[in-house]
N, C-alpha and C positions, 0 to 999 in steps of 0.2 A: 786364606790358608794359615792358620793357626799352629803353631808349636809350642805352645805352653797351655795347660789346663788352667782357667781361671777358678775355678771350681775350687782347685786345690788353694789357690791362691784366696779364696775369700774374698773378693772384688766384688764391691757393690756400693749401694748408694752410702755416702759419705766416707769410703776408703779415700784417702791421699797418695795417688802414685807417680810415677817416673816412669817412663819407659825410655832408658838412656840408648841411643844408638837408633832411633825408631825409625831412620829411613822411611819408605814409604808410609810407614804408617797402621799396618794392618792392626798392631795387636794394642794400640792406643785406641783404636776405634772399639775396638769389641771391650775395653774398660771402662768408655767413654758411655757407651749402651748398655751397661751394668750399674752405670749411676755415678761412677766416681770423678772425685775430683783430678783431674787426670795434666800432666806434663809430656808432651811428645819434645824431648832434646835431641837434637844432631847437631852434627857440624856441617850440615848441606843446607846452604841457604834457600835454595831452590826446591827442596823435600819437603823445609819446614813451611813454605809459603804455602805450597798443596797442601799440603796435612792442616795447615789451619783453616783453610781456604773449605775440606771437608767438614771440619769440627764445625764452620756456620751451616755449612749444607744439611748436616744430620738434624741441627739444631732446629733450623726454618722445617723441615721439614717431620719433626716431633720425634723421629728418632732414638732419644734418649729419653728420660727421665728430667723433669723440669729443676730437680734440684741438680743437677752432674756441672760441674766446668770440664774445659777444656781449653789447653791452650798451646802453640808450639812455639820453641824455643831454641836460638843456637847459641852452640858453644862447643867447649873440648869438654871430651868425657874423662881427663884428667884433673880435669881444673873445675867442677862442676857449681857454679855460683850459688847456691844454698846453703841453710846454714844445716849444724850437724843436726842428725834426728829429725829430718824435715818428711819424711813419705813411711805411712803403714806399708806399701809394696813397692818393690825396685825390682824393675826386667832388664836385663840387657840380652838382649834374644841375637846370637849368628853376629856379634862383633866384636868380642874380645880374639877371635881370629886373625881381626885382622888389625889390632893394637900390639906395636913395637914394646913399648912399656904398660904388659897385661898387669900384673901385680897393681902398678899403681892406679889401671882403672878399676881393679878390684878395690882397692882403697878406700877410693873416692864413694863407691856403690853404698859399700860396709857403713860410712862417714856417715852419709846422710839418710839411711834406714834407721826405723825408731827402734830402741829396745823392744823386743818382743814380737817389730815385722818383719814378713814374709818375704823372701827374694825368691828370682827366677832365673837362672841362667841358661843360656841354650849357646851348643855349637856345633860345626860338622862332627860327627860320629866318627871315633877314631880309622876302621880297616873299612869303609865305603869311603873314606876321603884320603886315605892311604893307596887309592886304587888311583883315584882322581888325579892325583900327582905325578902315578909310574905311567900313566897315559899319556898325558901335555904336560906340560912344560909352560903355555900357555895360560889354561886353565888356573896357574894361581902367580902365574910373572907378571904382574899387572898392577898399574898404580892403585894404591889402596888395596890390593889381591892379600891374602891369606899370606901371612909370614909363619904359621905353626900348625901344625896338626897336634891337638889334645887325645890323651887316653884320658876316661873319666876319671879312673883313680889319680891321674896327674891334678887335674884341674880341679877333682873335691879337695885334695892335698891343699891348693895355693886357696880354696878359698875356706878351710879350716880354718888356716896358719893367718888369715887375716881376722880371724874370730865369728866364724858364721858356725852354726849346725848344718849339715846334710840331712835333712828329712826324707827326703824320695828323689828316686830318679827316672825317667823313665825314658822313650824313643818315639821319633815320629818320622813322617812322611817316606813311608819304605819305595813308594809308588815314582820317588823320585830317582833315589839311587839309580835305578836301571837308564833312567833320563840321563844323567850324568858323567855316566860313565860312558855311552853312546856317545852322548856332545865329544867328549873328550877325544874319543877314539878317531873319530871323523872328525874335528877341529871344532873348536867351540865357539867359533865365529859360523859354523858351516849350516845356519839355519835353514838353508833348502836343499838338505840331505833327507830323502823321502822316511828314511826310518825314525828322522829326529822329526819330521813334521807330521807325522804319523803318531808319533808317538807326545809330541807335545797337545795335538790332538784332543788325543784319549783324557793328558793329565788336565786338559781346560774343560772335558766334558765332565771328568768326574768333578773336581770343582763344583760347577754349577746345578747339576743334576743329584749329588750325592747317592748312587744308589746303591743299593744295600750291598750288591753282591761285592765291590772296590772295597766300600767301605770296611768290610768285614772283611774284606781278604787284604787290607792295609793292617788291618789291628794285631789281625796274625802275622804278618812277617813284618812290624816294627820292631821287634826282641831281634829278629834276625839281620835284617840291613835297612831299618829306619836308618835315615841319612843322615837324621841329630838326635843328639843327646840331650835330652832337660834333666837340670838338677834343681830340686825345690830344696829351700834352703828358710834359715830361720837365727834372726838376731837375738842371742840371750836375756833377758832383762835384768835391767841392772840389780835387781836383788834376787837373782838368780841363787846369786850362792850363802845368801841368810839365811 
């Protein structure tokens, strides 16, 4: 399940990217299978063991492109061990949510993007995750849990003022909103509640099956309650203003 258009991003063979915050992994693999030379960082030791543990799997298995790397790495996404201008593209997908001090991992992102690359931000979508909140209580009191709810005009704001462009923005996974807010309502530990198992169901078949009718009936109501926001974004280059 992807929330970022790589398309938009330009990803492919011999890009340099970061995917900071990459937890499980998903959207380092689908860069990884676009050719590039790819970094999955977190601070889960045990995520990035997986996630490497995938990057040989795809490898042995032809999966990519014979020129791509891959590799995964931990650390704090405050403190990011690179030097400046090190990655054509930087994702930080669904975790500046949940960062005490956002500003300074926006910093860090900005720091080591090249003049002239591509970023991608995603987070909860402001009034479907303003629902999620008036529901449980739960839902975001939890170690590592969600400390903010962003409005995109908030979060293009903090990541202007660090020196990025806004080039596009757009929404995804609407198909989940209704998931969540359900979890919420019924407890979000409360996985053998038949509507939430019913309904997570449904969100594991489309998944797999992708059929047209979801699919198209997801693209029309992302404007409306896609559950995140992406903001494509763009590092000036240094002789931008010659």
């Amino acid at each position: 399940m992807l929330t970022v258009d790589f398309d938009r991003l330009g990803v492919g063979p011999g890009t340099t990217a970061i995917d900071i915050g990459a937890g499980q992994g998903r959207h380092s693999f689908e860069m990884f299978r676009r050719g590039a030379d790819v970094v999955a960082f977190d601070m889960s030791e045990s995520d990035m063991a997986d996630v490497g543990e995938m990057f040989d799997a795809m490898m042995a298995e032809n999966q990519v492109p014979a020129s791509a790397k891959a590799r995964a790495e931990v650390g704090d996404a405050l403190r990011l061990p690179y030097a400046d201008d090190s990655f054509d593209v930087v994702l930080m997908s669904e975790i500046l949510e949940h960062i005490p001090s956002d500003e300074a991992a926006i910093s860090e992102m900005v720091r080591v993007l090249k003049p002239g690359g591509i970023a991608a931000v995603t987070v909860p979508r402001y009034w479907p995750e303003k629902v999620c909140w008036a529901l449980s209580d739960a839902y975001h009191e939890v170690e590592g849990g969600h400390v903010r709810i962003y409005k995109a005009s908030e979060l293009s704001g903090k990541l202007r003022d660090a020196g990025l462009e806004v080039t596009g923005t757009d929404h995804a996974h609407a198909l989940h909103a209704p998931y969540w807010w359900l979890k919420c309502a019924v407890g979000v530990e409360n996985n053998d509640n038949f509507l939430v198992k019913g309904y997570h169901q449904m969100l594991v078949w489309d998944m797999m099956s992708k059929p047209w009718l979801t699919v198209r009936g997801e693209q029309l109501l992302n404007p409306l309650i896609g559950k995140s926001v992406a903001l494509y974004l763009r590092k000036p280059s240094e002789n931008a203003d010659a």
